[in-house]
Structure formats: C-alpha cells, structure tokens
ROLO-411208 format. One line per 8 residues: their letters; for each residue z, x, y of C-alpha. Coordinates in steps of 0.2 Angstrom, whole numbers, plus 5000, padded with zeros to 4 digits. Example, Ala and Ser with C-alpha at 12.3 -4.5 7.8 and 13.67 -1.06 7.14 Angstrom:
<nodes>
as> 5039,5062,4978  5036,5068,4995;
</nodes>
This chain:
<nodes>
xxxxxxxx> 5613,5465,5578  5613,5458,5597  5631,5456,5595  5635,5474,5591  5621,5482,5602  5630,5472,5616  5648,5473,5614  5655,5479,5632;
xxxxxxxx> 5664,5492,5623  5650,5500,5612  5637,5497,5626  5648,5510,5636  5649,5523,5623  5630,5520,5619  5627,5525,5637  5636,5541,5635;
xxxxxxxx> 5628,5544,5618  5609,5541,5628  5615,5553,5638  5621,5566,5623  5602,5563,5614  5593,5568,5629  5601,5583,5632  5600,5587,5614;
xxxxxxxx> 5582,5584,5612  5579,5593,5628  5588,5609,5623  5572,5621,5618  5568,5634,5629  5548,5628,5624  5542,5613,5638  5531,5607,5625;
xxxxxxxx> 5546,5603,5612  5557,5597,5624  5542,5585,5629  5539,5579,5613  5555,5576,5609  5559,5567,5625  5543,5554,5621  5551,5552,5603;
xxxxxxxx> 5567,5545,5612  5564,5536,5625  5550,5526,5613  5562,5511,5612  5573,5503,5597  5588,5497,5598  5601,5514,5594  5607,5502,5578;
xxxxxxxx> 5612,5520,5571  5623,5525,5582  5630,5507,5589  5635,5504,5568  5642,5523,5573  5654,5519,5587  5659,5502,5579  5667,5511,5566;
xxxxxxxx> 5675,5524,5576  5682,5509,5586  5687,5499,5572  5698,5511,5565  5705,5513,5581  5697,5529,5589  5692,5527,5606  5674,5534,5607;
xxxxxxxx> 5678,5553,5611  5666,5568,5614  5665,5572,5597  5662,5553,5590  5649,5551,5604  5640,5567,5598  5642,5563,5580  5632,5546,5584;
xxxxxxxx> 5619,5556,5595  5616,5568,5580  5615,5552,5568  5600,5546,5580  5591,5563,5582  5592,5565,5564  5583,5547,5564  5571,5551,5576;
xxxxxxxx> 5567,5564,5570  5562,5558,5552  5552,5544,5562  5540,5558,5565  5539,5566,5548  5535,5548,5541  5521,5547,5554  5514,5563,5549;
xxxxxxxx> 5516,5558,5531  5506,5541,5536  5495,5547,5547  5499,5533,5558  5492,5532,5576  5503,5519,5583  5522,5517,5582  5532,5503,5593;
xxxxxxxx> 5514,5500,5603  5512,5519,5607  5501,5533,5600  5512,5543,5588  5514,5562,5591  5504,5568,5578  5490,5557,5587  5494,5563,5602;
xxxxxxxx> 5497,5582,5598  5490,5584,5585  5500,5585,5565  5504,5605,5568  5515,5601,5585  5521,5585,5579  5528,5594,5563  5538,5606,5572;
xxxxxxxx> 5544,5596,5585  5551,5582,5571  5559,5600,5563  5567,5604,5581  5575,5584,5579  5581,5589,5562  5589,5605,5568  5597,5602,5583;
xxxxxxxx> 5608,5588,5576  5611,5600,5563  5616,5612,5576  5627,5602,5587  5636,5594,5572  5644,5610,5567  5646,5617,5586  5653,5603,5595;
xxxxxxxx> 5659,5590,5581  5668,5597,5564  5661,5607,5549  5666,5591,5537  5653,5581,5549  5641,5592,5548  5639,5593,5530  5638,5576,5527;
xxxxxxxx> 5623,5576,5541  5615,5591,5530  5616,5582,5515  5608,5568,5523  5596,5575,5529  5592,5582,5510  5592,5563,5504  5581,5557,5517;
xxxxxxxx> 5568,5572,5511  5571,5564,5491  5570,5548,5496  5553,5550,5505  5549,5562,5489  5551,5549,5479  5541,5534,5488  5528,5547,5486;
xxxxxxxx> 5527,5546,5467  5525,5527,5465  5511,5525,5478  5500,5513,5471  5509,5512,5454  5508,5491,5450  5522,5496,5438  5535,5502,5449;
xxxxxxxx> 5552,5496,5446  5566,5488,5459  5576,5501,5451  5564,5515,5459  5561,5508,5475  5580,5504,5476  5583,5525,5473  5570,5526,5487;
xxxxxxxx> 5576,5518,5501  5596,5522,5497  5587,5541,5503  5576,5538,5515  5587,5525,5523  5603,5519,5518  5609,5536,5517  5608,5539,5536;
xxxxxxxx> 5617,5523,5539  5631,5528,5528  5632,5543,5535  5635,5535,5552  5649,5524,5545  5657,5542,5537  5655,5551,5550  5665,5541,5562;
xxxxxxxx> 5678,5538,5549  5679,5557,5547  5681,5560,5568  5694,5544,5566  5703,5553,5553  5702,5539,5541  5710,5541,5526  5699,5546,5510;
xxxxxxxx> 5700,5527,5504  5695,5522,5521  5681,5535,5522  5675,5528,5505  5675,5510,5509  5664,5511,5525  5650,5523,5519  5649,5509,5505;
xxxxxxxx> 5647,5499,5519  5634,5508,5528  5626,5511,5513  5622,5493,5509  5618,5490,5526  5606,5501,5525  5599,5494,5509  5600,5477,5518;
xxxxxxxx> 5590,5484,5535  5577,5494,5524  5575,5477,5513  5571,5466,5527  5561,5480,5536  5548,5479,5522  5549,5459,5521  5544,5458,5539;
xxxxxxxx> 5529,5471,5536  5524,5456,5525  5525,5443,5536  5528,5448,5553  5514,5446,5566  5507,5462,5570  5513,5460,5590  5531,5459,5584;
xxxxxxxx> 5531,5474,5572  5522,5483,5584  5511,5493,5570  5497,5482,5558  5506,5469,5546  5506,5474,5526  5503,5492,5532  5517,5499,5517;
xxxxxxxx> 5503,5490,5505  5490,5495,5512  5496,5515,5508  5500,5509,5490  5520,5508,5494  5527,5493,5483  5541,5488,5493  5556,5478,5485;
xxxxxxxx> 5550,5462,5490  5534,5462,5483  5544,5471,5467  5556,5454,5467  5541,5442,5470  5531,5450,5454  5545,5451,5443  5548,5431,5447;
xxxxxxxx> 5529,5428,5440  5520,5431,5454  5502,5440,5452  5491,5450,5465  5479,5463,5464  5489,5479,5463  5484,5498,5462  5468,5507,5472;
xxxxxxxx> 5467,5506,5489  5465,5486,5494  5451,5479,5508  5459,5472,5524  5453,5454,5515  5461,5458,5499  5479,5465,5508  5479,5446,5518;
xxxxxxxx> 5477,5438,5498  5491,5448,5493  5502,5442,5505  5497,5423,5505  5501,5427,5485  5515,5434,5489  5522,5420,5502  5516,5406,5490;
xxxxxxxx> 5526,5412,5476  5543,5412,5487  5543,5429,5493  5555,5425,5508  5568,5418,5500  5568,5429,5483  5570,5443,5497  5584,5436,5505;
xxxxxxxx> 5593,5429,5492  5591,5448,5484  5599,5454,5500  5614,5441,5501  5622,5450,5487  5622,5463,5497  5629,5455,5511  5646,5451,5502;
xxxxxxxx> 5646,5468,5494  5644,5477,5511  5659,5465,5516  5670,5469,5501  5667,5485,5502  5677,5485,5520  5694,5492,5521  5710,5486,5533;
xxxxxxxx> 5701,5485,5551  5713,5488,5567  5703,5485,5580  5701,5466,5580  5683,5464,5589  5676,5479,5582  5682,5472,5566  5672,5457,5568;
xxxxxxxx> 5656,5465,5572  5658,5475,5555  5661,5461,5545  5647,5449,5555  5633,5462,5555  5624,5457,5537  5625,5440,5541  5619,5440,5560;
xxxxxxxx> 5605,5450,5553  5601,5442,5539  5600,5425,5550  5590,5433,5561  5576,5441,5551  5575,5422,5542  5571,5417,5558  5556,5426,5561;
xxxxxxxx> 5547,5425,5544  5553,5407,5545  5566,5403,5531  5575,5386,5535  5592,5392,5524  5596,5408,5528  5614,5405,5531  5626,5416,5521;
xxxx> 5645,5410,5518  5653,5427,5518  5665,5423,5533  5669,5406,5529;
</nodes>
C-alpha cells in the first residue's frame, strides 16, 4: 500500500485531489458543516480510495485530468462520509485517536453533516464529472446503506454465516473500492471489458481490505488501530475471521454482549485455533482473483502497482499480527 500511496505520479495527483476534498467539504453556506466536515478530512488515513482511483486512470493510460481528480475526491467524501454514519451507528467516541463528531457535536449535527459528505460527492459527480460516474457513485452509495443494513441483522447471531458477512462487506466496503476502480475506467474511456475487469478488481480488493481490517481488530494493539482492540465483538458483529476460525472447530462464547475479560478469551481462542493464517489464507484466494481479474494494462508502473497491491498488503498486515508465511506467489 506504501508503494502506491507513494508513487511520484499519484502522489501528485493526490495533492490535487486533497485539494478538490477540501473545497468540496467546504462548500455549505453553514460554518458549522463546513467545520465538521473539514475535522472529518483532515482526520488522517492514508486516501487508499482515491490513490487505487488514480492508479487505474493512469494505468489505462489517462493522465489524471479535472474530471479523474474530482471523481477520486467524490470517492473519498463518499467515504468519509460513511465513516460518520458508522460512528453514529456505534456510538463510538474515538476514531484514529480523536473524539468522533457525534461525541463532539453531538448525534443530531454529526448526522447531517455525514449527509452533507454523501451529497456533495453526489452533487459534484454529476456537475463536474459525467452523468455515467455519478450513477455508479449513487448506487454505491445505496450498497453501502444495504451493507450496513445487513451487519445490523446478524449482530450477536453465533450462527452467522461467511456467506452473510461476505454480502456485508461486498456493500459496506468493497463496493466503494470498485467503484473507484469503475469510475476511473469510465473517465479513461475504457472499453466495457475493461470497465468489467477493474471493478472485479476493486471489488476483491475491497473484500481483501475489509478482511484484513477485521483480523487486525482481533489482534492489533489498541495503540496501532487507534480505537479499542475486538471492538466489532464486542457490539456483537462476527467478522469473517472469527466466521473461518469457528467453522474450522474453533469454540468461544458467542451471543449476548461479552465482559471486557470474556472478549480477551475470545480472541486468545481465536488466535490458538489459527485464526491468523485461516484469515490470510481466505484472502490469498482473493489475491489471485483480483489479479486475474485484471485486464491489458498500458501504463507499465501503474500497472505494477495494480497487480502488486494484494500482495504488498497482504505482506504487510501478516507483519503486524505476526504471521511468519504471509508471502503470496501471484507475481512469480
């Protein structure tokens, strides 16, 4: 992920697109929103959204224009936006080591606000990108609301299915990702093969980020994710990896809200039981599909970003929760 975040060429057209966000997420005639927003922004993260965005545009051989650049801002509002709704939906008081707006403001303000995010990308899709791009945002936006719907009926179900949380998080996650990957496609006038093969991509990307995600909330120190570790089981979500790890034989005590105490057995369960490796091993397949699922690439460094980024990733969350064979052979 380092590696695209810090490609010379995508570095410069993520500085336009900061640019392009703030001014977006400034754009009420309200201080207040525009204050909310801007906190929202400038919160931190690393603008993977919008960086997988421009790669694409790049790799099929669009120089980052006005319209890809606002396509990738309206990608990250979109994002940033949701990141406030799932905060309301939490109740959380703390996100990347800061209070949260519904903490801060209170849930009333923060709900509108996240609506303004939602809106304006919506807005400036259609006014300053292409009608095609704005629908495709639209109906993301639409998934993300069914993909949060649906975590909402399994919370603290012990039999959830992979099946259901896989349904989830293509929504609530890997559909924004895809539409990145479509929407460049669409402002680089790929063909419709071409279109085709890079949402798949983004889509199991996605599935690959959200995956990984939820594995760190298991494992992760709490200084790292910047929120409290095994906070998804704590608010009864089953997350994928815990899903795997139970399917595989693995036992804990599920359903009902869980004691601090009883959330850390869980995990040492979980852990014991392979956990780590059940979970990347899951998302290796996905690796090679989101490779596969590539088409003909012209732009030789963009290229190779696209076809390293699963694996870089993948490496690099083994890393962290400590796997010593996280290496994928999908480029070999």
């Amino acid at each position: 992920m380092d590696q695209l975040i810090g490609s010379p060429a995508i570095a410069r057209g993520l500085r336009d697109v900061e640019d392009r966000i703030g001014r977006l997420g400034g754009s009420s005639a309200l201080p207040g929103i525009n204050a909310g927003a801007g906190r929202i922004i400038s919160a931190g993260g690393k603008r993977l959204r919008p960086a997988l965005t421009l790669a694409t545009a790049l790799a099929l051989g669009r120089t980052p224009n006005r319209r890809v650049v606002t396509a990738a801002a309206c990608v990250e509002l979109i994002h940033a936006g949701s990141l406030v709704h799932d905060d309301l939906m939490d109740g959380a008081t703390e996100r990347r080591g800061a209070r949260t707006l519904n903490a801060e403001l209170g849930d009333g303000k923060a709900l509108v606000i996240g609506d303004f995010m939602l809106a304006r990308a919506g807005l400036a899709a259609i006014t300053a990108v292409s009608r095609p791009v704005a629908e495709v945002l639209a109906a993301t936006v639409v998934e993300l609301a069914e993909g949060q719907y649906l975590e909402t009926t399994s919370l603290y179900d012990p039999d959830r299915t992979v099946e259901a949380a896989l349904a989830s998080i293509r929504g609530k996650t890997a559909a924004l990702f895809r539409a990145g990957c479509l929407v460049a496609a669409i402002c680089a006038r790929a063909t419709a093969e071409e279109r085709a093969g890079m949402a798949a991509y983004g889509e199991r990307f996605g599935l690959i980020f959200q995956i990984l995600d939820d594995l760190l909330d298991l494992t992760a120190p709490s200084g790292l994710l910047g929120k409290p570790a095994g906070q998804d089981l704590r608010h009864g979500v089953y997350t994928l990896p815990l899903l795997l790890t139970r399917d595989a034989g693995a036992t804990g005590s599920l359903g009902g809200k869980l004691t601090g105490e009883q959330v850390e057995e869980v995990i040492r369960e979980l852990r014991t039981a392979g956990m780590v490796e059940l979970t990347l091993e899951y998302c290796r397949g996905l690796a090679a599909d989101a490779v596969a699922a590539l088409p003909v690439l012209r732009h030789g460094e963009a290229a190779a970003l696209l076809y390293g980024l699963p694996t870089a990733y993948l490496r690099q969350v083994g890393e962290i929760v400590g796997s010593t064979s996280v290496g994928c052979d999908l480029l070999e």
